[in-house]
Structures are given as C-alpha cells and as structure tokens.
N, CA, C and O atoms as CSV, one atom per row, in Angstrom:
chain,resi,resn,atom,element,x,y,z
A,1,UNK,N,N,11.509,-9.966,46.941
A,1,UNK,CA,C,12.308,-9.792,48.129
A,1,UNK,C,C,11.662,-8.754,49.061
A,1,UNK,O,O,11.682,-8.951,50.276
A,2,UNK,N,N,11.076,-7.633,48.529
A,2,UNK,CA,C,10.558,-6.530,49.291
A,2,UNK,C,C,9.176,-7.166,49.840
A,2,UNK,O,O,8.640,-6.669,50.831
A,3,UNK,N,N,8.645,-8.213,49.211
A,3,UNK,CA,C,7.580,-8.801,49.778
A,3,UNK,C,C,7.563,-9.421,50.848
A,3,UNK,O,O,6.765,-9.266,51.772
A,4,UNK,N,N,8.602,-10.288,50.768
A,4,UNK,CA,C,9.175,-11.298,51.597
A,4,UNK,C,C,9.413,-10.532,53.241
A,4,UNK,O,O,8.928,-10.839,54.330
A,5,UNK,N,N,10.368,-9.436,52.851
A,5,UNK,CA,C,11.013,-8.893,54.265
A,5,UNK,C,C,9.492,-7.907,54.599
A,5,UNK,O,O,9.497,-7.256,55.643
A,6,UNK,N,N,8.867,-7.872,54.146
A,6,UNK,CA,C,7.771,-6.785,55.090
A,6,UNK,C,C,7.107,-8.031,55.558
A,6,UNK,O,O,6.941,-7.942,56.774
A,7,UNK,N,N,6.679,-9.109,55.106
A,7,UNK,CA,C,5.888,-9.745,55.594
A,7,UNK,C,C,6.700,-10.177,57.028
A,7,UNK,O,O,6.088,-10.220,58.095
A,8,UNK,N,N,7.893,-10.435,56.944
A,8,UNK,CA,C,9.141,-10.767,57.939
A,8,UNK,C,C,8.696,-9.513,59.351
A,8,UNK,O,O,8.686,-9.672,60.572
A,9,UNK,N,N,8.439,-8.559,58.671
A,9,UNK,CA,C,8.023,-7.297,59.569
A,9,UNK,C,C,6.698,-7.410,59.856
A,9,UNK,O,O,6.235,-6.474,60.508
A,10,UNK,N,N,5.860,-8.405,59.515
A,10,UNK,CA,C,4.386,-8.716,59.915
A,10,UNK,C,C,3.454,-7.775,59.225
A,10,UNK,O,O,2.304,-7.639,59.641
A,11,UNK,N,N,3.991,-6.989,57.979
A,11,UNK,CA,C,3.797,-6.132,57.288
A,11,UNK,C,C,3.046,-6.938,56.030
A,11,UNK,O,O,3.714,-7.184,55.026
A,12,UNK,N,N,1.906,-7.269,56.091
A,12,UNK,CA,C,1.169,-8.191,54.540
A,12,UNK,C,C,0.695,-7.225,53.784
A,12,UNK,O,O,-0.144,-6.391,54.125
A,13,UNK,N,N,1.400,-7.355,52.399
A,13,UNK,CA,C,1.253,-6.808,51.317
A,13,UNK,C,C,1.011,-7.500,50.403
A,13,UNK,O,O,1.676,-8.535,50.451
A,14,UNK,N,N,0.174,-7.417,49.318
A,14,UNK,CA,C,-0.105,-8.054,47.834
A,14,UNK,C,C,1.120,-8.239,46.651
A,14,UNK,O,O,1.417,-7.134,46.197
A,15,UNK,N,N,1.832,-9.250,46.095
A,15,UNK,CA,C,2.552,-8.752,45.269
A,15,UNK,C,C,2.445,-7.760,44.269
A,15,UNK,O,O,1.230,-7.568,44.225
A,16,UNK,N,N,2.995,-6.977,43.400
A,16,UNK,CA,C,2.477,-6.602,42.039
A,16,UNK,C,C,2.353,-7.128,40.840
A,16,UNK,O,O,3.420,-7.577,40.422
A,17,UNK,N,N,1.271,-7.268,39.976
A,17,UNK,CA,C,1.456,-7.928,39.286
A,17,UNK,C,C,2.241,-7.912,37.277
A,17,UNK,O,O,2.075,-8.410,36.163
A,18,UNK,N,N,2.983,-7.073,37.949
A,18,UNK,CA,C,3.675,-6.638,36.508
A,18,UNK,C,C,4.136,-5.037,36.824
A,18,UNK,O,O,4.031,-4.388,35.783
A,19,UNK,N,N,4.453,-4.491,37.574
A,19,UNK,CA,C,4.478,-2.887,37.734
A,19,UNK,C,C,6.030,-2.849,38.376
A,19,UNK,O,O,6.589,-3.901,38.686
A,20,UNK,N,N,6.666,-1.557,38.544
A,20,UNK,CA,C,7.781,-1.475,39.326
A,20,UNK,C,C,7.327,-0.866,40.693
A,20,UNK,O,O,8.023,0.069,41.089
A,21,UNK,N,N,6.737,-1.077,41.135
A,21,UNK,CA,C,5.710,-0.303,42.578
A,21,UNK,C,C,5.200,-1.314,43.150
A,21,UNK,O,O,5.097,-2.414,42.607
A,22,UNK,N,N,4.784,-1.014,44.446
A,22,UNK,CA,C,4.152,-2.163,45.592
A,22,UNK,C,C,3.580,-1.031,45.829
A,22,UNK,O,O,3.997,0.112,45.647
A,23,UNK,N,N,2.517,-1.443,46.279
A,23,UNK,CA,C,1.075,-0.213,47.030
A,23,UNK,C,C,1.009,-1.216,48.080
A,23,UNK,O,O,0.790,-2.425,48.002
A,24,UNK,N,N,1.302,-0.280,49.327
A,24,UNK,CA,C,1.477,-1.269,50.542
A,24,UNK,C,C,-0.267,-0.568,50.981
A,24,UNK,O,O,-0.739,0.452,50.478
A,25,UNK,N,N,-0.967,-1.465,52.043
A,25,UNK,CA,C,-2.028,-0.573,52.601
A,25,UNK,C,C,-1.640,-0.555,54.550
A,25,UNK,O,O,-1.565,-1.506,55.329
A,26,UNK,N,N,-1.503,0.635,54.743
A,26,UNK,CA,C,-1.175,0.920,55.964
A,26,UNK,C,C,-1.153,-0.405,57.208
A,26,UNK,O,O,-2.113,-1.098,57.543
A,27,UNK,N,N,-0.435,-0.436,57.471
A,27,UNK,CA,C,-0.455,-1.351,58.627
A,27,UNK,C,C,-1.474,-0.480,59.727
A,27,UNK,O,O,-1.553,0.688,60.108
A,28,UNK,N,N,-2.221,-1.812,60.007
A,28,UNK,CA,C,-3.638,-1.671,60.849
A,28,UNK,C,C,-3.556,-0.362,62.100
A,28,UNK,O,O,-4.578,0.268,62.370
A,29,UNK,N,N,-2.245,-0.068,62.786
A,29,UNK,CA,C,-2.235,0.741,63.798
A,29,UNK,C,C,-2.158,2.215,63.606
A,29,UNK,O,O,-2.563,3.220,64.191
A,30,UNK,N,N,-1.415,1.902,62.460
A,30,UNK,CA,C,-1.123,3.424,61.651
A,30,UNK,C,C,-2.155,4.199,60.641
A,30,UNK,O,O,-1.864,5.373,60.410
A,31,UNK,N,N,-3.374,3.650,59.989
A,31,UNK,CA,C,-4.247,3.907,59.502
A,31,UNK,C,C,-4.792,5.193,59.692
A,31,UNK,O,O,-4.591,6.078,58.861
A,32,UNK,N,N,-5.578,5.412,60.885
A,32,UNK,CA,C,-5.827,6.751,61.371
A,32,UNK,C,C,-4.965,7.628,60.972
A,32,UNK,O,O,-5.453,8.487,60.239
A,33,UNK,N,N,-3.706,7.736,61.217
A,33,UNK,CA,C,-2.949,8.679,60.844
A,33,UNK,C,C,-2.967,9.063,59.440
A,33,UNK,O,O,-3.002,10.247,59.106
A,34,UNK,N,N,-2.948,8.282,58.764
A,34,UNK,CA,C,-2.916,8.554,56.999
A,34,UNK,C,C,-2.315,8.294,56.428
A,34,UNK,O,O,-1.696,7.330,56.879
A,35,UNK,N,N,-1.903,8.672,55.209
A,35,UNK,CA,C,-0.489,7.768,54.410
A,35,UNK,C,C,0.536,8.616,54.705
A,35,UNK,O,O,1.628,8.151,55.032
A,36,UNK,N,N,0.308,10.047,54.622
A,36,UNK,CA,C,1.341,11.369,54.579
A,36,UNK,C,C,1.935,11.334,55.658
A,36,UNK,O,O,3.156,11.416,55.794
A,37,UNK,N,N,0.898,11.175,56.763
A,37,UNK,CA,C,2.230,11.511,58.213
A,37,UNK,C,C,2.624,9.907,58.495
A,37,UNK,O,O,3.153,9.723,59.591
A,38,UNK,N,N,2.431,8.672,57.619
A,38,UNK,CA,C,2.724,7.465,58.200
A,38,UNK,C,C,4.241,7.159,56.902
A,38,UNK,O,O,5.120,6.304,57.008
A,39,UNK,N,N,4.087,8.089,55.901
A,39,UNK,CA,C,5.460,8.379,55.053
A,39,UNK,C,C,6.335,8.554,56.577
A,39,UNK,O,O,7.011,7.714,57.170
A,40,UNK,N,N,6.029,9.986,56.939
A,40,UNK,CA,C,6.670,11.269,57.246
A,40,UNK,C,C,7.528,10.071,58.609
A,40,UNK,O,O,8.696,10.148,58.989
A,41,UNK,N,N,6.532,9.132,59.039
A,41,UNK,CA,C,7.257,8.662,59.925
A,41,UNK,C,C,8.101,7.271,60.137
A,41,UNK,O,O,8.705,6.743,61.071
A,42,UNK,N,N,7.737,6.880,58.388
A,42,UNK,CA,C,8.802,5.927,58.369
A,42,UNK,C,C,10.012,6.600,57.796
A,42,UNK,O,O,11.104,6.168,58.165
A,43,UNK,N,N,9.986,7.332,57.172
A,43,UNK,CA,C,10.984,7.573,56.931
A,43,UNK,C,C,12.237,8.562,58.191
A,43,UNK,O,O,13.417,8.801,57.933
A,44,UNK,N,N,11.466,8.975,59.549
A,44,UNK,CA,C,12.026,9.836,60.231
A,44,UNK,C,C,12.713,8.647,60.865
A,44,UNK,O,O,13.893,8.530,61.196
A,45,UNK,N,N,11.391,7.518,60.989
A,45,UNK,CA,C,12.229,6.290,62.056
A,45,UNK,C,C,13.044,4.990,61.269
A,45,UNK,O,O,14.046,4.488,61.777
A,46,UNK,N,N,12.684,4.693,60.441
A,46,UNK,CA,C,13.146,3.434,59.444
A,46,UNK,C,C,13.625,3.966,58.450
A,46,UNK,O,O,13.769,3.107,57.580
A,47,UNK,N,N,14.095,5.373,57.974
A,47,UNK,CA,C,15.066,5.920,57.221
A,47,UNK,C,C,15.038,5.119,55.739
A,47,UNK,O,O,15.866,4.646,54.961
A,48,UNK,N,N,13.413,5.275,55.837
A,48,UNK,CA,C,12.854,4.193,54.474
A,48,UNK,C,C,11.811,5.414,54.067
A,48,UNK,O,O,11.008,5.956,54.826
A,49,UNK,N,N,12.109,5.793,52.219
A,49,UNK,CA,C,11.258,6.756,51.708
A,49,UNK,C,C,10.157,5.904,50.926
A,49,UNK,O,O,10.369,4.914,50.226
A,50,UNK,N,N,9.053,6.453,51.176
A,50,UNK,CA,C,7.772,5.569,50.129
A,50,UNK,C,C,7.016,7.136,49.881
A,50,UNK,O,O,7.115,8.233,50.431
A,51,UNK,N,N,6.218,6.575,48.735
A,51,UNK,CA,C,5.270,7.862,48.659
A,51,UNK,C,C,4.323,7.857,49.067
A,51,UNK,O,O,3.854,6.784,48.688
A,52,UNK,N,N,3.364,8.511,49.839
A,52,UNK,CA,C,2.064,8.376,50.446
A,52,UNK,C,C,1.157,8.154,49.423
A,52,UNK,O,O,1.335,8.670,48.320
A,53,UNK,N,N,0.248,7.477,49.652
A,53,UNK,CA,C,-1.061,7.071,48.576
A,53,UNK,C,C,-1.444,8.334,48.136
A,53,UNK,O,O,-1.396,8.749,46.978
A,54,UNK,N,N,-1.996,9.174,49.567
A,54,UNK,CA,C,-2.973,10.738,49.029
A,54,UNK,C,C,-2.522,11.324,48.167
A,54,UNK,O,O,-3.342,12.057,47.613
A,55,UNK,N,N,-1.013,11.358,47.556
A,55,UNK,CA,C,-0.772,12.334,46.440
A,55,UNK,C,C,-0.606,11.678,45.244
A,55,UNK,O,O,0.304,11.970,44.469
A,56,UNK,N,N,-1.527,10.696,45.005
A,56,UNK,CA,C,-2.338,10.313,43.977
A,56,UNK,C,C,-3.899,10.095,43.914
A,56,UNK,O,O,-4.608,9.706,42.986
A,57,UNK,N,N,-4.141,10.397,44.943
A,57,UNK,CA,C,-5.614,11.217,44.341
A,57,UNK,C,C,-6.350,10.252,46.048
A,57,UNK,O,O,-5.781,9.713,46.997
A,58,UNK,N,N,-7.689,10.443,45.716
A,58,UNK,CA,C,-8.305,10.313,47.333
A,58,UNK,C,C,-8.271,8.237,46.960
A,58,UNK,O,O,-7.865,7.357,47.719
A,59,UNK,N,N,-8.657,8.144,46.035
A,59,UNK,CA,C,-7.979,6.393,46.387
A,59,UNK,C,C,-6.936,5.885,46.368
A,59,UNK,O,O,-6.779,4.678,46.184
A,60,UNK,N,N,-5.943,6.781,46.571
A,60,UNK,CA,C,-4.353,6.193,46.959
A,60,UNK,C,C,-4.244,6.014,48.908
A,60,UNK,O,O,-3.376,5.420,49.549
A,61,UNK,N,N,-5.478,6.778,49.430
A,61,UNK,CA,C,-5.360,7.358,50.375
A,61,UNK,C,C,-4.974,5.851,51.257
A,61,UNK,O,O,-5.045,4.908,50.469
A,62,UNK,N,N,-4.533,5.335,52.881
A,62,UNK,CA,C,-5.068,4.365,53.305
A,62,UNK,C,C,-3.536,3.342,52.801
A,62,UNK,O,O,-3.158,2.363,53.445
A,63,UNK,N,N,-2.624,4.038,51.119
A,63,UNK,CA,C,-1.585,3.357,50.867
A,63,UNK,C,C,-0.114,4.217,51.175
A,63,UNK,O,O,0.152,5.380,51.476
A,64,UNK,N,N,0.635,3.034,50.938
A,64,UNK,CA,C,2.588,3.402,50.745
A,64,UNK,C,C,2.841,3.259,49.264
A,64,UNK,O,O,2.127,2.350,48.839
A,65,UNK,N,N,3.438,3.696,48.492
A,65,UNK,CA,C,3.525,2.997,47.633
A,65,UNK,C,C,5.401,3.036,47.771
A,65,UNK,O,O,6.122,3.987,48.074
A,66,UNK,N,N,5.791,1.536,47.398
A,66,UNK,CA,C,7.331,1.514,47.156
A,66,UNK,C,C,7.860,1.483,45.872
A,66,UNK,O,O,7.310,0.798,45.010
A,67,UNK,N,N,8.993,2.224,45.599
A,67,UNK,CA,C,9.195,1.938,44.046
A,67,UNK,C,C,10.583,0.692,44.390
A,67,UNK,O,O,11.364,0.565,45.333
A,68,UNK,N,N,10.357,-0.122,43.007
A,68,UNK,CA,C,11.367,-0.969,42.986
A,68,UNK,C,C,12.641,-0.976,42.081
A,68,UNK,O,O,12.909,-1.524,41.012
A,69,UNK,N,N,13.527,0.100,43.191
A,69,UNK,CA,C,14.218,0.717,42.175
A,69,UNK,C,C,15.658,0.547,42.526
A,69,UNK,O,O,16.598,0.775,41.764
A,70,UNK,N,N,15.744,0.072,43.907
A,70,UNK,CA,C,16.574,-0.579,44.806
A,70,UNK,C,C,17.263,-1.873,44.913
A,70,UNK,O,O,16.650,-2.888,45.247
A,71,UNK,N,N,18.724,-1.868,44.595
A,71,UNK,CA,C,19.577,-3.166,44.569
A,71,UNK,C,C,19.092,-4.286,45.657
A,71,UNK,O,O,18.105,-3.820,46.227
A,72,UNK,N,N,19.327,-5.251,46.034
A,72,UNK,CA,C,18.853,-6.494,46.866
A,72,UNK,C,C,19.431,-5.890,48.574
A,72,UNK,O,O,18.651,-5.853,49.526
A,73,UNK,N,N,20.846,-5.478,48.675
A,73,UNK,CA,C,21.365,-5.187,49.525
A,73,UNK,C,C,20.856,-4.051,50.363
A,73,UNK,O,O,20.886,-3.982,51.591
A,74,UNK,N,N,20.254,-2.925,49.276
A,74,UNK,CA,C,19.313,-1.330,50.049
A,74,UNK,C,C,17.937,-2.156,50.398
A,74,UNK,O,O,17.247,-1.690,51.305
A,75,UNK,N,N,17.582,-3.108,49.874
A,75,UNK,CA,C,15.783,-3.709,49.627
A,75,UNK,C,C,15.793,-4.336,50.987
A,75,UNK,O,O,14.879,-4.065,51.767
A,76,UNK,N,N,16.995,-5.357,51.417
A,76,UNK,CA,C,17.153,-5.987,52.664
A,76,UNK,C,C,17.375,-5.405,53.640
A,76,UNK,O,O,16.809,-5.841,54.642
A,77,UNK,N,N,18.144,-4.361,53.782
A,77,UNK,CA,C,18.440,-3.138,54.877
A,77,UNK,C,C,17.028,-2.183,55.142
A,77,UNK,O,O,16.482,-1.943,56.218
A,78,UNK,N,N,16.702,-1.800,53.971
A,78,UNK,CA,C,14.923,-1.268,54.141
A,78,UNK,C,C,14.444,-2.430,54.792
A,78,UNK,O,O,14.312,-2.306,56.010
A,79,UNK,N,N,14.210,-3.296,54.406
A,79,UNK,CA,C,13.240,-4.137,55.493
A,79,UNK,C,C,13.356,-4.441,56.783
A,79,UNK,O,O,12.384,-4.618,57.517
A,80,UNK,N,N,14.837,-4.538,57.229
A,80,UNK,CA,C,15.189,-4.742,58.023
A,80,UNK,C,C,14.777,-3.668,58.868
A,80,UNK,O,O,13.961,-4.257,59.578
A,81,UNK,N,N,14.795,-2.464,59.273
A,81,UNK,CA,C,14.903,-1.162,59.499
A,81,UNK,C,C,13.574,-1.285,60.073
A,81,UNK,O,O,13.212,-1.402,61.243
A,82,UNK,N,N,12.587,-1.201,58.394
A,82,UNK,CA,C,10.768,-1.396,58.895
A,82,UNK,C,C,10.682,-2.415,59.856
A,82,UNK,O,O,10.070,-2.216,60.905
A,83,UNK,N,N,11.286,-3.598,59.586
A,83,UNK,CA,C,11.014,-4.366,60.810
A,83,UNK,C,C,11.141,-4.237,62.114
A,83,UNK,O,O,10.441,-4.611,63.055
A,84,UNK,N,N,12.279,-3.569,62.028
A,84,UNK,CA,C,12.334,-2.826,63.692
A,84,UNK,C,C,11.970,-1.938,64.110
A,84,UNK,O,O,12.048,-1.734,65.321
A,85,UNK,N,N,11.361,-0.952,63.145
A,85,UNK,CA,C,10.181,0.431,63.812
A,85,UNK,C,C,9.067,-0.351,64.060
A,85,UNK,O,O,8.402,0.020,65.028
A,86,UNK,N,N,8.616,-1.468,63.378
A,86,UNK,CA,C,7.069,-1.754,63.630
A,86,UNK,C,C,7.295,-2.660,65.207
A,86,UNK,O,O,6.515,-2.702,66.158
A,87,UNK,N,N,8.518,-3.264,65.067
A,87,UNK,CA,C,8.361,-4.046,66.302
A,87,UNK,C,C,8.423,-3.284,67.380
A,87,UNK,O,O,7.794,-3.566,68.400
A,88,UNK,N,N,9.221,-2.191,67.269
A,88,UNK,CA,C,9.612,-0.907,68.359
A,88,UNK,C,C,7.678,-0.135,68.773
A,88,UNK,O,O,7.158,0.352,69.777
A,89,UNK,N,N,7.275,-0.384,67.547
A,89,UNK,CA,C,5.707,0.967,67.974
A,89,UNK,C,C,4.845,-0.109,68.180
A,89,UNK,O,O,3.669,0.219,68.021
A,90,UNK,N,N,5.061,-1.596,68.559
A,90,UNK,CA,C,3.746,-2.013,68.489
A,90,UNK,C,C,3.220,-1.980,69.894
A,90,UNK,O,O,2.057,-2.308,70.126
C-alpha cells in the first residue's frame, strides 16, 4: 500500500523484499539537499516522519527510509499528504 500511494505521488520506490522498512531514494529535486534536511522537510510539510539514510552510515545517504509500522488508514493519509507536498514543490 505504501508503495502504491508514493508512486500515486510520482514518488518510485522499489518494494522490500522481506524487511519491515522501504528505503525510499530521494525524489530527483530534493537530492541536493540530502536525506536529513529532506526528513526535516517532509515531515514540517507532509507531517510524515521517515528516517534519513545518513544516520546509517555514508551509504544510507541519497535515502528515506519508512518503517512499516502503520495501520492502512495512517499509511493512506501519509501518502496522501506526500502527495500533496510533492505536487505543491514541484
């Protein structure tokens, strides 16, 4: 489902293949910025928490990671949300 609605947000991510986590890799505009301040700003604008890649070491860097820890109803409202910051900053 979390796959589904980011892609809905034009957001392409890889499924996982057995893990409770999605490692998103930055959407193309936001890159430069980094993972830390591209956390810092989904969550200020899409009121959606992920962990930044960098604080798992320099090859997390470039990722989001989501945990899947979230009922269907918080998973659909998160997407929804991302979908409308990305459509809002593009």
């Amino acid at each position: 489902m979390l796959i589904e609605g980011l892609a809905r947000a034009g957001w392409k991510v890889e499924p996982p293949r057995g893990t409770m986590f999605v490692w998103a890799p930055l959407p193309e505009r936001y890159r430069e910025m980094g993972s830390l301040e591209f956390s810092k700003l989904l969550l200020e604008k899409a009121l959606v928490a992920v962990s930044p890649g960098v604080g798992f070491g320099p090859m997390g860097e470039g990722y989001v990671r989501f945990a899947l820890v979230e009922n269907e109803h918080r998973t659909r409202q998160a997407t929804r949300t991302i979908k409308q910051f990305l459509g809002r900053s593009s």
